[in-house]
N, C-alpha and C positions, 0 to 999 in steps of 0.2 A: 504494500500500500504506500502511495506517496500524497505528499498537501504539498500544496504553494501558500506559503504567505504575504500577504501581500501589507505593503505598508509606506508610509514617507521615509523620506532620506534622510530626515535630520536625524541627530544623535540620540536625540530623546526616541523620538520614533523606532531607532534600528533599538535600542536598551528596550523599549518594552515587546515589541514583535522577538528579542532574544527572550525574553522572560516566558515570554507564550512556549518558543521551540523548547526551551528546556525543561518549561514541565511536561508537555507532549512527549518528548524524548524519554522523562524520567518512567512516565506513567506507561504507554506502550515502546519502548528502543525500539523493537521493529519496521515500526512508520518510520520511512524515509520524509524528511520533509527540505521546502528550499524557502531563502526568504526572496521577496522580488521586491524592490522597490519602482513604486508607482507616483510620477511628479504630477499632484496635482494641482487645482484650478488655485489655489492659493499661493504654493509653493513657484507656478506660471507668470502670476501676475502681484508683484512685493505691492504694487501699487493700490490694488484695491482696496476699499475703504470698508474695514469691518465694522464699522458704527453703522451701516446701513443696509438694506435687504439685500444687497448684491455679495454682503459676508456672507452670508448665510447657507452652510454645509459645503464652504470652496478648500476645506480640510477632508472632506469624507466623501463627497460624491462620486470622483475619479475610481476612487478604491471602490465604489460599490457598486461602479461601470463596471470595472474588471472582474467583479466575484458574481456577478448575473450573467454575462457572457463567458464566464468559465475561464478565462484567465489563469485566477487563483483557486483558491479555495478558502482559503480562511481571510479575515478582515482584521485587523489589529488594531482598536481606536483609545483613546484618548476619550471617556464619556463623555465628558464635557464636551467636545466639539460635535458629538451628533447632535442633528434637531431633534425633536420630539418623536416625529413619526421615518420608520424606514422604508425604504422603497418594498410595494409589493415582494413577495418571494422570497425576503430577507430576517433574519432574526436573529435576534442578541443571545449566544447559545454560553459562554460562560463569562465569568467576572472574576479577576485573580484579586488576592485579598488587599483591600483596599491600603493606602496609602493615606498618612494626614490629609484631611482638607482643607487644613488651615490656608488665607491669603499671606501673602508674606509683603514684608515693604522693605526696596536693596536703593538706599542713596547714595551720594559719592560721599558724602561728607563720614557717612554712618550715623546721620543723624535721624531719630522716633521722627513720626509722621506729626507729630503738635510740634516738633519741635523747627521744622521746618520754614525759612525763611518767606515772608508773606511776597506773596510772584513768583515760590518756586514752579518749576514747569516740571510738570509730574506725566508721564508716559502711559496710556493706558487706552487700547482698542474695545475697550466692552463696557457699556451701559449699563450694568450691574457694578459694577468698580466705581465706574464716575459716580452716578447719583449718589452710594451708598460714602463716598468720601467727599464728598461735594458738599453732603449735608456735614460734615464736621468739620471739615477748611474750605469752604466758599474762597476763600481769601486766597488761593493757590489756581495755579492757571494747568490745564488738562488740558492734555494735547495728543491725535492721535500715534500709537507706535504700530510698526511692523517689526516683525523678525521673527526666526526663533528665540528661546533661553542666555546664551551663549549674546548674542546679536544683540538683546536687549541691556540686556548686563552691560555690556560696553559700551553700548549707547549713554549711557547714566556714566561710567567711569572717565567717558573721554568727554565731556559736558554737553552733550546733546541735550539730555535732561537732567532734571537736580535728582530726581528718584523715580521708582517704577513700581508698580503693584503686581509681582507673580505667584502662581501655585507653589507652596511648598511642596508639593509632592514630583514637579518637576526638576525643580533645584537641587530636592535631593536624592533621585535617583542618578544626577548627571552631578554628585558627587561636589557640591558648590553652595554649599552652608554655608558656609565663610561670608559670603559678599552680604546675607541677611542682614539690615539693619533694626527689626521688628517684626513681630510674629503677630498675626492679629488672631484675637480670639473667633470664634464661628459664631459665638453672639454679636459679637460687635463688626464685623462685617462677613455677611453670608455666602456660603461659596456659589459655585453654577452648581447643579442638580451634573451627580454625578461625577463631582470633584475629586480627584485623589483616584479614581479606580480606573484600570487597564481592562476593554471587552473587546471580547470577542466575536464578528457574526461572520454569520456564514450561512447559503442559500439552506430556506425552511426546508428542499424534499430529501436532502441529505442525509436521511436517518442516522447512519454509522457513524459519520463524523461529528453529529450531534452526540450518540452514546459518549461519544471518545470526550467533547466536550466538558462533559456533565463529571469525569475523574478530573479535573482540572479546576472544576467551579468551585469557591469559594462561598456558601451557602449567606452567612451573614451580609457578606458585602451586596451580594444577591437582592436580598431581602429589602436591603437600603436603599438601591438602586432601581429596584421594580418601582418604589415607593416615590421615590423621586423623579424618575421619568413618565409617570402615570402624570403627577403633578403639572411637569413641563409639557406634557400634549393637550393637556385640557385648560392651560394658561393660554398656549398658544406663543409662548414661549418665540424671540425672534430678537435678531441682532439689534432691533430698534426699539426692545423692552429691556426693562432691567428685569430678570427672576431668577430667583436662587432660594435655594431650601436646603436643610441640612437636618438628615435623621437621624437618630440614638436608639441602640436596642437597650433597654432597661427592663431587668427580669419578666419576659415573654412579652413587653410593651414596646412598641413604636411611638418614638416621640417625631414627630416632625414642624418645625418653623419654619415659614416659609415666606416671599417678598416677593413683591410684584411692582414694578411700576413703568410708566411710560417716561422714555426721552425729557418729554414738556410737562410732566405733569409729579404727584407726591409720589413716595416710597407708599405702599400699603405693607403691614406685617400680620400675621398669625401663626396661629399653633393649635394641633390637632394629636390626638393619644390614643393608641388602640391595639386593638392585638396582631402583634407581629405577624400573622399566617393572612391577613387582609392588605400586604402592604399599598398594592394598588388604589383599590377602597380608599384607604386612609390618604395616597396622595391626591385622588379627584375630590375629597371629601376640602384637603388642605385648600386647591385651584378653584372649589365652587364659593369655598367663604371669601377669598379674597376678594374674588369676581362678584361678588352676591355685596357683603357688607364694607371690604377696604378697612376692616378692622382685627 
């Protein structure tokens, strides 16, 4: 038996499509597998502007060109960068155990986000970043970035910008704690749905490679992420909304908080508890209070 994997170039990218091979490797040795890297529509164009609908799945689509027309076989994402819903034929078959969610904030000075001089120019492609820092330094100028990890980081070091807002769980799988100048907590700014965890998809009629999947899956992060992505389709979730939620499993409970807001308009927040075997449930339950009350 042999897979293709298929995935982006960057570093980050080939580290977690390695993570996938070597638990497949560990769990069946016999599967032959390759990885292939696929440049897509983001990776094409540095210029596009992810603050607006034309960002919208230009990290994931390419990849899931090539895994419907059979290309590859498996898909290696970054949760956070799918949209809400997947292409026909497609399904999110495992999740490796999930990674901090925490945002991180990397300045050149290594100076806390308050401590930040008023006009500093702070880096940041995503409408869930902005609003949720915007409402705590209005006084600090946001401006959009491109790049990957590596790219942005330097950007901030060589004075492009004073500081940047990225995922811990990218930073430190590419081994770059160091440059950290603040950890933010997941109360005080909320990740994207889906933050910190490495999936997997791969076409729905694939029974076998699905089996093979499921000794790979991570059951809890699962759990989080069914929970949070239910969430993000029924917001309607998109480059030109801010939404982010973040779940806790606490003795057989699901907690999830969850944010919503437009471009132009307030943050809304909530919070929803229930029993971990409904995570879905609980994340449209999270998406209808927003969208119902904004409280």
């Amino acid at each position: 038996m042999q897979y293709v994997i298929g995935t982006r170039g960057s570093k980050l990218a080939l580290f977690q499509a390695g993570e996938v091979f070597h638990m497949i490797h560990d769990k069946a040795p016999e599967v032959n597998i390759e990885i292939k890297i696929i440049k897509t529509l983001g990776d094409r164009k540095p210029d596009l502007n992810l603050l607006t609908s034309e960002g919208k799945g230009v990290f994931c689509s390419d990849i899931e060109k090539a895994l419907l027309n059979g290309e590859i076989d498996l898909a290696v994402h970054s949760i956070k960068d799918l949209p809400g819903s997947l292409p026909d034929g497609l399904v999110l078959a495992a999740f490796l155990e999930r990674e901090d969610p925490r945002e991180v904030l990397v300045s050149r000075e290594g100076c806390k986000f308050v401590e930040l001089p008023v006009g500093a120019r702070i880096g940041t492609s995503s409408v869930r970043r902005l609003m949720q820092l915007r409402n705590k330094r209005p006084d600090l100028v946001y401006l959009p970035i491109r790049g990957n990890v590596e790219t942005r980081i330097h950007k901030v070091m060589t004075g492009e910008f004073d500081a940047t807002i990225l995922a811990l769980a990218g930073i430190r799988r590419l081994g770059l704690e160091e440059t950290i100048s603040e950890y933010f907590p997941v109360t005080e700014i909320i990740p994207a749905p889906g933050q910190g965890c490495i999936g997997v998809e791969v076409r729905e009629k694939d029974i076998e490679l699905r089996k093979l999947m499921k000794t790979i899956n991570h059951e809890p992060t699962a759990t989080q992420v069914l929970a949070e992505r239910a969430f993000l389709q029924k917001i309607n979730g998109n480059c030109e909304t801010a939404a982010g939620v973040y779940t806790r499993i606490k003795e057989g409970m699901l907690e999830l908080t969850g944010l919503f807001g437009k471009a132009d308009g307030q943050l809304k927040k909530a919070f929803v508890c229930g029993s971990s075997d409904k995570p879905e449930k609980l994340g449209l339950e999270l998406a209808e209070r927003l969208l119902k009350t904004g409280s």
